[in-house]
C-alpha positions as protocol buffer text, in pm:
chain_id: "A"
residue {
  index: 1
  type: UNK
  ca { x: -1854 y: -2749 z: 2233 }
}
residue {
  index: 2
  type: UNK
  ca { x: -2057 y: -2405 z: 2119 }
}
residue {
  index: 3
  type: UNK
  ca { x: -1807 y: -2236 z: 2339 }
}
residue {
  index: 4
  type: UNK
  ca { x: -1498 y: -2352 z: 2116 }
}
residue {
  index: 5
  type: UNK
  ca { x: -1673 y: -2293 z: 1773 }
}
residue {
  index: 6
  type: UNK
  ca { x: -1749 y: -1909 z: 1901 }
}
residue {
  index: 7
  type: UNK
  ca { x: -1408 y: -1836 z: 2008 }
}
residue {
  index: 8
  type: UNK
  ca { x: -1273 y: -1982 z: 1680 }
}
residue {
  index: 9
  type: UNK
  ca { x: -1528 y: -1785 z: 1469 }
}
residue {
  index: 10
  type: UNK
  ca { x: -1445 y: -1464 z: 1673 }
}
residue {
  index: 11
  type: UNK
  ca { x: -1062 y: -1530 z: 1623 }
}
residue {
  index: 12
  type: UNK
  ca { x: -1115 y: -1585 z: 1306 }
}
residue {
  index: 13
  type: UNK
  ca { x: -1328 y: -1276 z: 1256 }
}
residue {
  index: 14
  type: UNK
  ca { x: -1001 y: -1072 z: 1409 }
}
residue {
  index: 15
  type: UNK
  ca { x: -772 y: -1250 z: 1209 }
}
residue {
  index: 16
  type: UNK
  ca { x: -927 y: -1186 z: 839 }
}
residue {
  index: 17
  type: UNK
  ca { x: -983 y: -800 z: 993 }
}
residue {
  index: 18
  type: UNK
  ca { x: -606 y: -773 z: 1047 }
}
residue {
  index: 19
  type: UNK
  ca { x: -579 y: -921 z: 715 }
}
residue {
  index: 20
  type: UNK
  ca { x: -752 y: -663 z: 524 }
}
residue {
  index: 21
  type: UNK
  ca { x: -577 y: -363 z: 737 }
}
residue {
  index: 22
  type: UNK
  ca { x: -250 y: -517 z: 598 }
}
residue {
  index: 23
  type: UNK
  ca { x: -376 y: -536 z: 298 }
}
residue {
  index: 24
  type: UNK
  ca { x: -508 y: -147 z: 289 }
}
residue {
  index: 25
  type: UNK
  ca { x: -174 y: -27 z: 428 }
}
residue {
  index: 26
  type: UNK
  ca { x: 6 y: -194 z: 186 }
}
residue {
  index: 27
  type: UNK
  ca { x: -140 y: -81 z: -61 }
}
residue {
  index: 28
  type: UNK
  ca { x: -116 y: 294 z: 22 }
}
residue {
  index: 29
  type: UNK
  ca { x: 255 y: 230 z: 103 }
}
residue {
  index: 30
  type: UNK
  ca { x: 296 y: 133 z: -331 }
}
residue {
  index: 31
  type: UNK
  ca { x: 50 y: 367 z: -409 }
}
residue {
  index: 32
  type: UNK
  ca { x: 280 y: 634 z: -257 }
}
residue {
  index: 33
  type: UNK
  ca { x: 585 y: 534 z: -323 }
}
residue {
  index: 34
  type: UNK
  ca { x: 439 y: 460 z: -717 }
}
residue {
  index: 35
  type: UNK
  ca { x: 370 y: 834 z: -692 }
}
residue {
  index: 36
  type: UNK
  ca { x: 694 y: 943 z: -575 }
}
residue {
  index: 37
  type: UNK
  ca { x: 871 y: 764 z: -822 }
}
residue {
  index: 38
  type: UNK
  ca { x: 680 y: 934 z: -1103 }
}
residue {
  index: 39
  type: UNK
  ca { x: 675 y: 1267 z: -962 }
}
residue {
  index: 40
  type: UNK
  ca { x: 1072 y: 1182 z: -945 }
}
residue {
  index: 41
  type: UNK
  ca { x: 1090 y: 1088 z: -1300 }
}
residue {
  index: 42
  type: UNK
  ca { x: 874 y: 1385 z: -1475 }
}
residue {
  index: 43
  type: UNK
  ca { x: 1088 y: 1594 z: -1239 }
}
residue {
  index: 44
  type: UNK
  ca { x: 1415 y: 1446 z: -1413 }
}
residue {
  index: 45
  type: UNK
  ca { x: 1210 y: 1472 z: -1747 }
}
residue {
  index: 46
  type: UNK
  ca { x: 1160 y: 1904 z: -1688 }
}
residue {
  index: 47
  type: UNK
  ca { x: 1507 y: 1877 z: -1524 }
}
residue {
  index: 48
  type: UNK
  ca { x: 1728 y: 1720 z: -1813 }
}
residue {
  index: 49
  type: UNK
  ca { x: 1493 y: 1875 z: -2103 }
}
residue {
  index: 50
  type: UNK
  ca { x: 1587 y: 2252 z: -1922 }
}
residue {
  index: 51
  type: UNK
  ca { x: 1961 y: 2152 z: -1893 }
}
residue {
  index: 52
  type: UNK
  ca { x: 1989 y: 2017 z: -2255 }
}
residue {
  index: 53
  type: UNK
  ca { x: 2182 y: 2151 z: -2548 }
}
residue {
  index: 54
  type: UNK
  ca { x: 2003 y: 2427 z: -2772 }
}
């Protein structure tokens, strides 16, 4: 019976460690993509504001 208990508190070890490595590559994947975006959109700001009437 201690045998079973182990196992599940090892697999559930892995499982909540996969978890939180989902979790951390997620959230690099919107922090760089959030980044992107705004470095897109100050580049359209410098981009539109050189291009504009004077």
């Amino acid at each position: 019976m201690s045998v079973d208990r182990s196992e599940n508190a090892a697999r559930n070890g892995r499982d909540a460690e996969r978890w939180k490595e989902r979790g951390v590559m997620l959230r690099v994947f919107v922090y760089v993509f959030a980044t992107h975006l705004f470095a897109g959109f100050v580049w359209l700001l410098f981009y539109v504001g050189e291009h504009a009437p004077k």
